[in-house]
N, C-alpha and C positions, 0 to 999 in steps of 0.2 A: 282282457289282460292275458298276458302268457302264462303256460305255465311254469312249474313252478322250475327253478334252476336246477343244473344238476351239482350240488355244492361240494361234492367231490373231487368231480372233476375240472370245477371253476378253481378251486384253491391247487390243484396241481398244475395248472395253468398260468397260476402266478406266481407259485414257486419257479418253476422253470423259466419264466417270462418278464418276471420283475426288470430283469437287466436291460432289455430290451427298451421297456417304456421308457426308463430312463434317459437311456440312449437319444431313443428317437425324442423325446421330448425336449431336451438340449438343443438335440439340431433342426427340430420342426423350430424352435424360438429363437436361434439365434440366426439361422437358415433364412425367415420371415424378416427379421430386424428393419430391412428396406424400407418396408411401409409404413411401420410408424415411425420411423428413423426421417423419413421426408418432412412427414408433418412436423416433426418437432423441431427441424433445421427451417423450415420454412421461411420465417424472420432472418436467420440468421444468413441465408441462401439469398433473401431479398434485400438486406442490406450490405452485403458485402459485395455483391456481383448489379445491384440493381433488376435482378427478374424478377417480373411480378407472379402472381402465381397459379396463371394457367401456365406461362411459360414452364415452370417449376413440374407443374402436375404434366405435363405432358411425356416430363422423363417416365414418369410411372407407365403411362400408354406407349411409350415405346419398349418397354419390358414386356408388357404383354405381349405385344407384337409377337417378340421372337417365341412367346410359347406357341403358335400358331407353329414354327419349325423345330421345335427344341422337344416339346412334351411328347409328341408322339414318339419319335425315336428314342428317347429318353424312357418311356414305359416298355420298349420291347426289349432295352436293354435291361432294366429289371426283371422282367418278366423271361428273357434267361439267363442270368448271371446270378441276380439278387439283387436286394437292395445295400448289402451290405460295400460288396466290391465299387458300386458307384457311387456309394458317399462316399466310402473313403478318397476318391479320386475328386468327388465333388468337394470335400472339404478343401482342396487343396485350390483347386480353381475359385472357389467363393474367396479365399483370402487374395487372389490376384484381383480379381476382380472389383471387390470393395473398396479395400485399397487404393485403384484406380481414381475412383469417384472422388476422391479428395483432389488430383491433379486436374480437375475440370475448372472453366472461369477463368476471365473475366467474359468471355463468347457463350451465350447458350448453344451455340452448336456444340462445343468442346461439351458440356454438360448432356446433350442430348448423345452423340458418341457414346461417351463412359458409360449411357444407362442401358446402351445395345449390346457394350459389351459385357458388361455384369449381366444384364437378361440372359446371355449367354453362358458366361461361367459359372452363376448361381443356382443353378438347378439341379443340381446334385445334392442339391441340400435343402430339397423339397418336400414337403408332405407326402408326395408321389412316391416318393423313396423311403420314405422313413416308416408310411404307415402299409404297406407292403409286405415288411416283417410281420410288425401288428397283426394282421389280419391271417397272415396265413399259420402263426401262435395261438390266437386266441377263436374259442368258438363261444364259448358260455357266457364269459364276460368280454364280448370282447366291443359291448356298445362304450363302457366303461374306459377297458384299454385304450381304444380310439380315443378316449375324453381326457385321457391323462396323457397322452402322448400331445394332442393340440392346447392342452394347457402351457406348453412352454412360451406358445405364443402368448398369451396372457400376463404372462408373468414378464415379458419383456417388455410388453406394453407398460405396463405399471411402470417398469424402472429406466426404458428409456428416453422421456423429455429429459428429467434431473438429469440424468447420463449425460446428455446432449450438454447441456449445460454447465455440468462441470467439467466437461473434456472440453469443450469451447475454451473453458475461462485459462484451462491448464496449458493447451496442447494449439488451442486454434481452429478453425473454422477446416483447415485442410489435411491437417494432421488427425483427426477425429476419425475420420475416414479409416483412416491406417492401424489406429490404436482398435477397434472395433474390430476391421477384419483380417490383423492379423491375429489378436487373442483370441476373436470368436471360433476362429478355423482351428486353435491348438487344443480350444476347449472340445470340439466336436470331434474331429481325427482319435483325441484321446478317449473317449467315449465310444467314438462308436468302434474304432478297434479292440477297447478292451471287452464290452457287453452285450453292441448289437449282432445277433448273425438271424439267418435261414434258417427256416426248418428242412432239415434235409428230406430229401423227395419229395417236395413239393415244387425246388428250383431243376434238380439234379436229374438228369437223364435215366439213370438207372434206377432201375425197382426197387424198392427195399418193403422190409416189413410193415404190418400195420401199427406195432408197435414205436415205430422209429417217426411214423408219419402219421400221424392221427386224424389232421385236417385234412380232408380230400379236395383235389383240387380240380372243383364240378364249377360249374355256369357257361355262360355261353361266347362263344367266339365275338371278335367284334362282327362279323359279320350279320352274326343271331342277335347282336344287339341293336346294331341299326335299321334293323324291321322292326323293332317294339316300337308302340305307340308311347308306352311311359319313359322309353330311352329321352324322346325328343322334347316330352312334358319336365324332364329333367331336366334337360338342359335349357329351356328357358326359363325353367325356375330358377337355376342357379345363375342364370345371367342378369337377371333380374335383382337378384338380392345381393349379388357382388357387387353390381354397380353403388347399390347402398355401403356397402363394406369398404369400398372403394372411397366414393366418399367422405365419411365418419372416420376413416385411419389418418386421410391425410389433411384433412379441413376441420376437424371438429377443435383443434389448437387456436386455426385462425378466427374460427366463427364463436367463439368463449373470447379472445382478448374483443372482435368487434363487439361484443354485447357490453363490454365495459371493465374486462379483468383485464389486470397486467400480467406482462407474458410469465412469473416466476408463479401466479396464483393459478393460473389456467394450466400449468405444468403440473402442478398439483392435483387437479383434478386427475389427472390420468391415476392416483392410487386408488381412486375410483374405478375409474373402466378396468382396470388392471385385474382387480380384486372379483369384481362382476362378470368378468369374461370369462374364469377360472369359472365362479360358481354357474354361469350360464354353459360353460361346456362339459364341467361333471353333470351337472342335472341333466342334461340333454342325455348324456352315457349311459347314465342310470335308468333314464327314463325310456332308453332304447333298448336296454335288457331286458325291460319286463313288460311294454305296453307295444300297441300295434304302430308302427315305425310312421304311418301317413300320417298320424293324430301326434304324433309328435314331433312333425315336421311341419303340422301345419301350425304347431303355436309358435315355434323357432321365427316360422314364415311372419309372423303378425308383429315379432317386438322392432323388426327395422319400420314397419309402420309407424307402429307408437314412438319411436326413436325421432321421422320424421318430425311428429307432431311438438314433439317436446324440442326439439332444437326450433322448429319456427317459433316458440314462446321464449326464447330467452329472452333473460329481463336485465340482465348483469348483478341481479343475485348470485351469491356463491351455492346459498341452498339448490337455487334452481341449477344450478351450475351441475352442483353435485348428482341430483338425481337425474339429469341430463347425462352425466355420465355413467351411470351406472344403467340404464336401460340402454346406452348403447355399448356398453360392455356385454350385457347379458345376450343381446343381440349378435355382436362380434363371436360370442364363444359358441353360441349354437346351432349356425350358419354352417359352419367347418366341419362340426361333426357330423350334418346331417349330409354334406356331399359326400364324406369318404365312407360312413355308415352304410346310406341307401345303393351308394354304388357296388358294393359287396353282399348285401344282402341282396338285390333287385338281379344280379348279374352274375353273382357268386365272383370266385378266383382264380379259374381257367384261364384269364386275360384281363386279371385285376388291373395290371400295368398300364397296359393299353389304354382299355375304356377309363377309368380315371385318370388317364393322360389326357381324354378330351371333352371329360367333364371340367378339369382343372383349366383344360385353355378354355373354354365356354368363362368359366367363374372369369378368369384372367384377363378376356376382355373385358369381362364387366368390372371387374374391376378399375381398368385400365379407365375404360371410356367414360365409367362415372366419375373418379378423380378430373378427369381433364375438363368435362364438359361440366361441373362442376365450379370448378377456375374461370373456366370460361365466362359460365355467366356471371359469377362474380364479376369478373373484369370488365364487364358491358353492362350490368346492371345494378353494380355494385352493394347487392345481395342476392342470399341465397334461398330466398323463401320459393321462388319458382318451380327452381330444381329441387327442391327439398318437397315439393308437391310431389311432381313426376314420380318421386322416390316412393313416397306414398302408396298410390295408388300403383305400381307395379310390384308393390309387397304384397299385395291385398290379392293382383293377380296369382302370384306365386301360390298363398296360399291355398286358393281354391283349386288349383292345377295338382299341388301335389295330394291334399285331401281327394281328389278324382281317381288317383291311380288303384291299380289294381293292388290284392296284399300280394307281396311278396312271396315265392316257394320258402323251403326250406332245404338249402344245399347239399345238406350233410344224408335226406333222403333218396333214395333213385328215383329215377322218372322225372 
């Protein structure tokens, strides 16, 4: 166990920082939206246009794709600017972009188009950007901060199938699109201009006191980071458990109505995952403040296991339904914080930007290629129990990779 906090300067931390979380927690959730945003349009994507739903899920892997071009450049622009000046510019391209997606159909190429170009415009409104602030604000609590900044995603899980469904019934299957991302962009632009910024000196060229800048901005270049051995054990850990994330965001709607729910009861279930992901990403925050960071990476690592197991047993119980979502909630919410956590702590924030620019694309293929390949074998074998093994046993890998690693420095010391 660590020790003990320094609770002084954790509550001056959040005086000054409060604004911040908020901020970034707005537009880490509504930033996210995509993903569960897929799965819950899913039916409705597949009756109005006829795609089935690997077709559907492969828009997601073509998102990924462009982070493969997008994140890195994307993290050096944070890493000298801030993250403040590219979200605000990202909020503005996420509402083009969103927006977009509702003009796709009756062609799945027109659909596969819109999703390159939103991969595109959407990243300004990333986790990469948001928790950037975060980290270079908070040192004491700052396993915490992280957990409440990725709780926005959570919370948007929870509320967007119904969403999905009442904008359907309102607005329509393509207007949905537009109602979404043009409010979600005036909701963020307004946040994060009025409460998120930098800590000064730690983006800013110029010296300043150590008053002014508290957090020092120590860890290792990218270049110092792609010789560690636990860089690379990172990133297969996190490709490994996105692909589970991947997944659970955008299949676990279709794979609840196949077990025997109707689509308005299995929409429901998501106040479940919604609620669960909240409590699986504070508890992980918490649990990163004060316990050694691998041991609690590695239980993070085991619930997309259990997650599998319990989605192979569906029975079209609603109970089973329920706790089915809630361990893949709890799973969703502590997955996220243990990339942007470990990569801060293992690396420090010399080139937080960067190296979490290509832990994020690692996640994001996985992401990507578990959704699609996912679809797929549905569409061939018209279940998912297979792949849902696969998923299994590469969480199980994950865990024992990241319990391997070495503990972590402490950044804030020299040497």
């Amino acid at each position: 166990m660590k020790a003990a906090k320094d609770d002084g300067g954790s509550r001056q931390e959040w005086r000054e920082g409060w604004g911040i979380v908020l901020a970034s927690a707005l537009g880490v959730g509504i930033g996210g939206i995509f993903y569960h945003f897929v799965g819950a349009m899913m039916h409705s994507l597949q009756e109005a246009y006829g795609w089935n739903r690997g077709d559907i899920a492969f828009g997601l892997t073509l998102i990924t794709i462009t982070h493969l071009f997008t994140y890195l450049p994307l993290g050096m622009l944070v890493d000298r600017f801030g993250g403040r000046v590219v979200a605000l510019w990202g909020t503005l391209a996420f509402a083009v972009g969103f927006s977009l997606l509702g003009f796709a159909g009756p062609g799945i190429v027109s659909w596969y188009a819109a999703c390159v170009l939103f991969g595109i415009a959407g990243q300004g409104v990333t986790p990469l950007v948001y928790t950037s602030g975060v980290v270079r604000n908070f040192v004491a609590s700052r396993g915490m901060a992280l957990a409440l900044t990725l709780s926005g995603g959570a919370v948007m899980l929870a509320i967007t199938p119904t969403l999905v469904i009442l904008l359907g019934e309102l607005v329509g299957v393509r207007l949905t699109f537009a109602v979404i991302g043009l409010g979600g962009a005036a909701l963020m632009f307004t946040a994060t201009y009025r409460l998120f910024r930098d800590r000064p000196g730690v983006v800013a060229a110029k010296p300043v006191s150590a008053a002014e800048a508290p957090v020092v901005a120590g860890g290792y270049s990218v270049a110092q980071a792609l010789r560690l051995v636990d860089f690379w054990k990172l990133v297969i850990c996190f490709t490994f458990v996105a692909a589970c994330a991947g997944t659970y965001t955008v299949h676990i709607q279709p794979m609840l109505i196949d077990s025997g729910l109707t689509p308005a009861i299995a929409a429901s279930v998501a106040f479940f995952v919604g609620p669960a992901m909240l409590v699986g990403r504070l508890g992980t925050g918490l649990l990163f403040d004060y316990f050694d960071p691998r041991w609690v990476s590695a239980l993070a690592f085991a619930l997309p296991a259990l997650a599998a197991l319990m989605l192979l047993s569906l029975d079209g119980s609603y109970l089973m339904s329920a706790l089915t979502g809630i361990v893949v909630g709890l799973c969703m919410g502590a997955e996220i914080d243990v990339l942007s956590y470990l990569t801060s702590r293992y690396f420090g924030i010399r080139a937080y930007g960067r190296i979490f620019a290509i832990m994020t694309s690692c996640y994001s293929i996985g992401i990507g290629t578990g959704s699609a390949l996912a679809g797929a074998a549905f569409d061939r074998y018209q279940t998912y129990d297979g792949f849902l093994m696969v998923l299994f046993v590469g969480s199980l890998l994950a865990l024992v990779l990241v319990a391997s690693m070495k503990k972590p420095r402490d950044w804030s010391l020299p040497g």
